[in-house]
MMTF fields as JSON, N, C-alpha, C and O atoms, coordinates in Angstrom:
{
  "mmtfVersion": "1.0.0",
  "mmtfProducer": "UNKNOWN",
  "numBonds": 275,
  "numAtoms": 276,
  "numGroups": 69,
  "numChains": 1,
  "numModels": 1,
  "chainsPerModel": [1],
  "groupsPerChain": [69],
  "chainIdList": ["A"],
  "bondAtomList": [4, 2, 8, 6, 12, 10, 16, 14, 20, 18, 24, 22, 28, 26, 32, 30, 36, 34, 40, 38, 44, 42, 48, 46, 52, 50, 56, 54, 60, 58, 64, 62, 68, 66, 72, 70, 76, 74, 80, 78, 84, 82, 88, 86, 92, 90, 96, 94, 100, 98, 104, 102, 108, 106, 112, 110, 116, 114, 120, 118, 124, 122, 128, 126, 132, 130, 136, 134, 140, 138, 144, 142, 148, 146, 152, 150, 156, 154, 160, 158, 164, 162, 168, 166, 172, 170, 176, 174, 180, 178, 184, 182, 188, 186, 192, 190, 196, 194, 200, 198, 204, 202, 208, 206, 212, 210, 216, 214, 220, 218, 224, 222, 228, 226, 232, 230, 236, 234, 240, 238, 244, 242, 248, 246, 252, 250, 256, 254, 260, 258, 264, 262, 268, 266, 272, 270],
  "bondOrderList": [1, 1, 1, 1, 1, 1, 1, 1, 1, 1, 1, 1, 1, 1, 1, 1, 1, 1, 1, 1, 1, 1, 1, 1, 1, 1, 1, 1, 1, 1, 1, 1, 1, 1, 1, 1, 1, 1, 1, 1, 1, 1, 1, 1, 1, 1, 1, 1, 1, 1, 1, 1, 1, 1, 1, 1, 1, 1, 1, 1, 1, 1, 1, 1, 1, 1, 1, 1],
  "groupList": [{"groupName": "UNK", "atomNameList": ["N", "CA", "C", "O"], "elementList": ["N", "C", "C", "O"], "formalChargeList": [0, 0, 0, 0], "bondAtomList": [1, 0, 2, 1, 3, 2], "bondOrderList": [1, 1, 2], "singleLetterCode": "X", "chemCompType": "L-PEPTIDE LINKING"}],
  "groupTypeList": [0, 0, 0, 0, 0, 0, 0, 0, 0, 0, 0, 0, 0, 0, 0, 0, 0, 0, 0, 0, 0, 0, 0, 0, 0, 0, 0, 0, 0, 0, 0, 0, 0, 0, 0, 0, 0, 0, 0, 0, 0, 0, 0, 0, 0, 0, 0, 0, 0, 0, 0, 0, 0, 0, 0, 0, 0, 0, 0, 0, 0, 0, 0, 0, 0, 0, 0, 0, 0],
  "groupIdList": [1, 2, 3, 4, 5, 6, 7, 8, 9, 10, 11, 12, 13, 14, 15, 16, 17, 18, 19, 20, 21, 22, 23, 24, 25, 26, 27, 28, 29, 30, 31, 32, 33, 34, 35, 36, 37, 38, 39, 40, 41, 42, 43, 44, 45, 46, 47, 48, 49, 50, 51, 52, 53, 54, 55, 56, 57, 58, 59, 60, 61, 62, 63, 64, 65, 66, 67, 68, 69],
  "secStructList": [7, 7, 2, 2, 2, 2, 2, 2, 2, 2, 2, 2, 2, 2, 2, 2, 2, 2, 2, 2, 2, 2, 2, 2, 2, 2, 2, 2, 2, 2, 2, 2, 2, 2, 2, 6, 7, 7, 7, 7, 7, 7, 2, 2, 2, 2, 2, 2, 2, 2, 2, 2, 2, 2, 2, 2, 2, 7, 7, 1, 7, 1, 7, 7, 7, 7, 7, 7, 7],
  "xCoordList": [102.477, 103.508, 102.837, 101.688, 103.545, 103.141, 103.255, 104.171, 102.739, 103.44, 104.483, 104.893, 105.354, 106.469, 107.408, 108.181, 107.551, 107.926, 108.121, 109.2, 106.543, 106.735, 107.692, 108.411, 107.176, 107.915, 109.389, 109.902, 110.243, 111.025, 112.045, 113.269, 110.896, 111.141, 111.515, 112.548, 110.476, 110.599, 111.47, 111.571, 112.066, 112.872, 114.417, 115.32, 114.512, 115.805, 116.001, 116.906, 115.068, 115.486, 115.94, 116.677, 115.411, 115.852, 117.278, 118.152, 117.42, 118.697, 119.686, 120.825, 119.453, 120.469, 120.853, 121.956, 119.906, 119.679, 121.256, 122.369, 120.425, 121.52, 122.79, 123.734, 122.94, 124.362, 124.947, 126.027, 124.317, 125.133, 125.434, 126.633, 124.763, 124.532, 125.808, 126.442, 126.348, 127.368, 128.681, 129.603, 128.984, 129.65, 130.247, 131.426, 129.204, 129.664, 130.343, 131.358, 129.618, 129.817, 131.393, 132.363, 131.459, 132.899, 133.874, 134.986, 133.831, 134.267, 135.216, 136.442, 134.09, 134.712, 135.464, 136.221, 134.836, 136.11, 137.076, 137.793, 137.295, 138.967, 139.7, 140.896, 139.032, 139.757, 139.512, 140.327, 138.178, 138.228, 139.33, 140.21, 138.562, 139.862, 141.262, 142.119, 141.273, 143.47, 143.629, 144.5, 142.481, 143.401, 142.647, 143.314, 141.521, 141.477, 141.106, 140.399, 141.464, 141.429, 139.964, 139.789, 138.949, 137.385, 137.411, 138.39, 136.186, 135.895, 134.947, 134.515, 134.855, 134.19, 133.02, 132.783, 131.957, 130.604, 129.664, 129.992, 128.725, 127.802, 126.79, 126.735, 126.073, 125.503, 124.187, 124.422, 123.195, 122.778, 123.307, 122.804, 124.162, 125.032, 124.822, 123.833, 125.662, 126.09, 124.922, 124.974, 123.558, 122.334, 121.756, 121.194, 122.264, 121.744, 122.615, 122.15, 123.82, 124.643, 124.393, 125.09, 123.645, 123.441, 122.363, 122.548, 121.368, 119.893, 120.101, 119.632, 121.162, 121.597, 121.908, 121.013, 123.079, 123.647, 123.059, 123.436, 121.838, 121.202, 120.046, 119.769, 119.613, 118.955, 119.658, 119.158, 120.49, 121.291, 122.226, 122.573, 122.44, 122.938, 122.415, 123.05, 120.984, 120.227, 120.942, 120.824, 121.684, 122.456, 121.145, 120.417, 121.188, 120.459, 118.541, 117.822, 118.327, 117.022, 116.226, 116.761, 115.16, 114.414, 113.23, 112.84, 112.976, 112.728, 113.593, 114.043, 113.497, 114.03, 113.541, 112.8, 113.568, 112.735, 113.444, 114.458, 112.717, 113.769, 113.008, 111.816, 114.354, 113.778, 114.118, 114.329, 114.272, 114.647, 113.511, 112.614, 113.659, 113.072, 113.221, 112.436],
  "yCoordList": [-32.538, -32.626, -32.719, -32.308, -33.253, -33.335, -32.354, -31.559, -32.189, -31.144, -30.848, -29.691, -32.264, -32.424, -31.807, -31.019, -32.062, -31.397, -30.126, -29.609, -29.292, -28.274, -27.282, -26.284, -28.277, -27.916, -27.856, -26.762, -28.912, -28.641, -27.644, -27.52, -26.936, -26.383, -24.987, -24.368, -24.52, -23.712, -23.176, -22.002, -24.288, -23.58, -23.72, -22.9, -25.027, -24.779, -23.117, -22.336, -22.914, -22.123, -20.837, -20.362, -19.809, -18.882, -18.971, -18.112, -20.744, -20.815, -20.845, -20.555, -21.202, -21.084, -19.775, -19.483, -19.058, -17.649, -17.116, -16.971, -16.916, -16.511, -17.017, -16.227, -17.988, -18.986, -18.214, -17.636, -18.187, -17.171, -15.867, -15.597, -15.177, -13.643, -13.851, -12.796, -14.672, -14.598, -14.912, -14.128, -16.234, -16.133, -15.12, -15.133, -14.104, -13.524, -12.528, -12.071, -12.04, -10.933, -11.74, -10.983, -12.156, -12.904, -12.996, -12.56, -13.305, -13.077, -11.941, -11.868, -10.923, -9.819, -8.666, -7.775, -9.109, -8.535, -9.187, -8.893, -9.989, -10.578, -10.445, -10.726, -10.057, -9.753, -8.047, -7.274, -7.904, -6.422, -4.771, -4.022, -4.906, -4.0, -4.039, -3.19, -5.493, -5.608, -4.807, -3.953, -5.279, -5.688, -4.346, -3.777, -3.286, -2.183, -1.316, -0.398, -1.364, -0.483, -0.082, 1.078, -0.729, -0.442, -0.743, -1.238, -0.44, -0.373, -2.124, -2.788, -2.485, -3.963, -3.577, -2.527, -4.43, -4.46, -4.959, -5.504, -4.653, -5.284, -6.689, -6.92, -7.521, -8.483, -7.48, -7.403, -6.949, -6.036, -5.333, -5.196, -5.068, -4.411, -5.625, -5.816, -6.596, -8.06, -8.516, -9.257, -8.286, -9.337, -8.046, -8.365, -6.482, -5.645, -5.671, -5.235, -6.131, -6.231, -7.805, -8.148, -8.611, -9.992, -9.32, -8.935, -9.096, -8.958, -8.19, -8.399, -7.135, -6.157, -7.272, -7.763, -7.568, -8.639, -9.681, -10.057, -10.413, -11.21, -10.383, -10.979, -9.08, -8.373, -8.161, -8.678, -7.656, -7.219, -8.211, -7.852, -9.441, -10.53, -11.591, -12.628, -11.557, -12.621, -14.159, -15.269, -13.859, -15.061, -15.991, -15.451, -17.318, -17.784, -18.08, -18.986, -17.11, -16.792, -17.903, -18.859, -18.089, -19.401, -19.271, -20.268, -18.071, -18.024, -17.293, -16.2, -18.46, -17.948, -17.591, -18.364, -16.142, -16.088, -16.043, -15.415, -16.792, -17.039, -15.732, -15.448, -14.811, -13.465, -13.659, -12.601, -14.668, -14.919, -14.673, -15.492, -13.604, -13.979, -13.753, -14.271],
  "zCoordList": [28.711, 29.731, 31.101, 31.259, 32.078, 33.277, 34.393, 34.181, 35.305, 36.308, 36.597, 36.693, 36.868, 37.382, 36.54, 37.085, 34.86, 33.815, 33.625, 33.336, 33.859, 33.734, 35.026, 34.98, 36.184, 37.275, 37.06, 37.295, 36.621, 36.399, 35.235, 35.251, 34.133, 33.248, 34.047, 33.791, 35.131, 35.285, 36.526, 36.882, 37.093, 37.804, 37.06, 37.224, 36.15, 35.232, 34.526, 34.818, 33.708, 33.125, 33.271, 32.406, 34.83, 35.112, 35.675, 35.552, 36.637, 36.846, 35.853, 36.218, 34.391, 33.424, 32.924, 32.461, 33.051, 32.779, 33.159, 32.653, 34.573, 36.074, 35.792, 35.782, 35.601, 35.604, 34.27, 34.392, 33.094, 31.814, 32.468, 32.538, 32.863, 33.104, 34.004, 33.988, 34.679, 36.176, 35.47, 35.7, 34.402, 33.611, 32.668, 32.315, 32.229, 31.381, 31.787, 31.262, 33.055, 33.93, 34.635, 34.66, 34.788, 35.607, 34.223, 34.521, 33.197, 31.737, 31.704, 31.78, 31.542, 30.972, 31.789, 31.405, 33.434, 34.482, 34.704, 35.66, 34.086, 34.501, 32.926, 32.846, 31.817, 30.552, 29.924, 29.419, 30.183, 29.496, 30.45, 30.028, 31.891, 32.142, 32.261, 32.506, 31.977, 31.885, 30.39, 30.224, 29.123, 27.4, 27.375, 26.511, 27.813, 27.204, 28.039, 27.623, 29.386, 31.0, 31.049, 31.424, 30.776, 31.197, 32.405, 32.963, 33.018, 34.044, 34.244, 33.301, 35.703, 36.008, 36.159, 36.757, 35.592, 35.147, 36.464, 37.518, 36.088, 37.413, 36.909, 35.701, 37.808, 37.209, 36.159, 34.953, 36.581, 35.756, 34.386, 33.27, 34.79, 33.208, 32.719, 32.01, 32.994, 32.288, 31.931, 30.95, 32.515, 31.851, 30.248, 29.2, 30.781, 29.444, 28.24, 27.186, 28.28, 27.494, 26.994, 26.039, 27.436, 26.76, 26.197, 25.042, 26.665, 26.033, 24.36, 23.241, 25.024, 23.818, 22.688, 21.999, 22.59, 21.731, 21.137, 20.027, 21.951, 21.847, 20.388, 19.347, 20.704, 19.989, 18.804, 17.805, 18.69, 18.005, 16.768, 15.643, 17.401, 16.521, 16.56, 16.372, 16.845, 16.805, 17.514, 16.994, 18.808, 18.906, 20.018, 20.851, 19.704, 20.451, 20.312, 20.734, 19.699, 19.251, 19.227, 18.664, 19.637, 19.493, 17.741, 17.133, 17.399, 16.221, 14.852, 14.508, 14.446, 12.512, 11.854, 11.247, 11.454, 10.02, 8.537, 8.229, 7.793, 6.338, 5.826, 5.944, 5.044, 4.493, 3.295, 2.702, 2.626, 1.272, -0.009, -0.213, -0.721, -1.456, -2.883, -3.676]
}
């Protein structure tokens, strides 16, 4: 790859980051404290509660492991 490439790898990807983490966080304060009276989250909460989930249900994961045996 070229500079320019990587250059652009790396400033995409934290911005996509950011852009989920703001979504999700904007998500769940306009639905979770109406349908079950929680309290509104912070961008922080919102990026530990992805990481969590992400851990937790393998969503997204860039590696698979086949445990078949």
């Amino acid at each position: 790859m070229d500079e320019v490439t990587i250059l652009w790898i790396l400033l995409i990807i934290p911005f996509l980051v950011i852009l989920g983490i703001i979504i999700f966080k904007w998500l769940w304060n306009i639905t979770m404290p109406q349908v079950f009276n929680l309290r509104m989250i912070t961008f922080w909460q919102a990026f530990r509660l992805l990481l969590l989930s992400s851990i937790l249900f393998g969503a997204g994961s860039i590696f698979k492991f086949n445990m078949n045996f």
